[in-house]
N, C-alpha and C positions, 0 to 999 in steps of 0.2 A: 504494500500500500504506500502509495507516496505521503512524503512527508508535509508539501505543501498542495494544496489545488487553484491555480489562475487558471479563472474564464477570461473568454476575451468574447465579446460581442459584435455583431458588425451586420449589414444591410441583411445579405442570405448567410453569411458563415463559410462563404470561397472564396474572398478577396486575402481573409486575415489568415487561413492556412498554410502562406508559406512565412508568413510573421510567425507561426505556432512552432514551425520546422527551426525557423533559427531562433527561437527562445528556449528551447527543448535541447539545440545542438550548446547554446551559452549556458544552458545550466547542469549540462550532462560534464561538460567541460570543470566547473567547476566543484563538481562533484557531489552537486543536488540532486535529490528525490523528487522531481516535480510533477503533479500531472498538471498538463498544458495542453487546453480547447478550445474551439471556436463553435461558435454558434450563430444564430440570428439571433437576432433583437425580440422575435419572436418568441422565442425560449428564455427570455429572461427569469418571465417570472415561475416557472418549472424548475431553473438550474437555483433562484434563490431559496425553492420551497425543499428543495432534493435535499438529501442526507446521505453521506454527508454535503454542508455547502460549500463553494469557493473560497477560498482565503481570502479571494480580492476579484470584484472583478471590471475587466477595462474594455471601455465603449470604441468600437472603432471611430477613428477622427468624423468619416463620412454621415455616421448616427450621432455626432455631437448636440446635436439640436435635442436631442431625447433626454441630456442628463440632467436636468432638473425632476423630469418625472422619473428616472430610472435611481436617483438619486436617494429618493424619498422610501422608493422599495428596498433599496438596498440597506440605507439604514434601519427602517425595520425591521430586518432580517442579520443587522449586524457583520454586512460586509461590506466593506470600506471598498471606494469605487472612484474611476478616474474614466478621464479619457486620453486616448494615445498621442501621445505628442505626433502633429502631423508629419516633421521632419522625419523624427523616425519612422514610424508608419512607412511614407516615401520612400525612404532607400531602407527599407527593411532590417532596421540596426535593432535586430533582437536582444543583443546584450542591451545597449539602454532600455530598453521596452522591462526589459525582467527586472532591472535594478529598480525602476521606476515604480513594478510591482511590488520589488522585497520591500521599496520603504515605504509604502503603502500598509503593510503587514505586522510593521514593527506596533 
C-alpha cells in the first residue's frame, strides 16, 4: 500500500496522464511510496468520499475556474487542494508538481 495518495484532476483525466508518468518516475527516484492519479473533474466528489482519500488533491490548470467550489469539498473532506502551476503543467516538470504536492501534505 502506498504511503502517500495524490489525485490530480483535470477536464476528462488524459491530458494530466503523462504529468502522473513523470510524478510517479520523480518520486520512485527519490525513493517514495506514492500512488499517483488522474481523473476528471467529474470524479471528484467519488475520489473525496472513497477510503481511503487523497492526501492532497490538484486541479489541473485548464479546470482552474472550478477551485473555489472544489475547494469547499475538499475541505470538508479534509484534503488540502491546489491547482497546478501552469508553467509546470506546460513542460510537464513532474518533480515541481510533486514537491508542490508534498508541501501541501505537510
Amino acid at each position: 500500500m502506498a504511503d502517500k495518495v495524490i489525485a490530480l484532476a483535470c477536464a476528462a483525466g488524459m491530458s494530466t496522464s503523462l504529468l502522473v508518468s513523470k510524478m510517479q518516475k520523480a518520486a520512485e527516484a527519490s525513493g517514495k511510496n506514492y500512488e499517483i492519479f488522474a481523473k476528471s473533474t467529474a470524479d471528484i466528489d467519488n475520489m473525496l468520499a472513497a477510503n481511503p482519500k487523497p492526501d492532497v488533491l490538484l486541479l489541473g490548470p485548464q479546470v482552474a475556474f472550478m477551485k473555489a467550489e472544489v475547494q469547499k469539498k475538499a475541505e470538508a473532506a479534509g484534503v488540502p487542494m491546489d491547482v497546478i502551476n501552469m508553467q509546470d503543467y506546460g513542460m510537464m516538470r513532474g518533480d515541481n508538481v510533486l514537491a508542490n504536492a508534498e508541501n501541501l501534505m505537510k
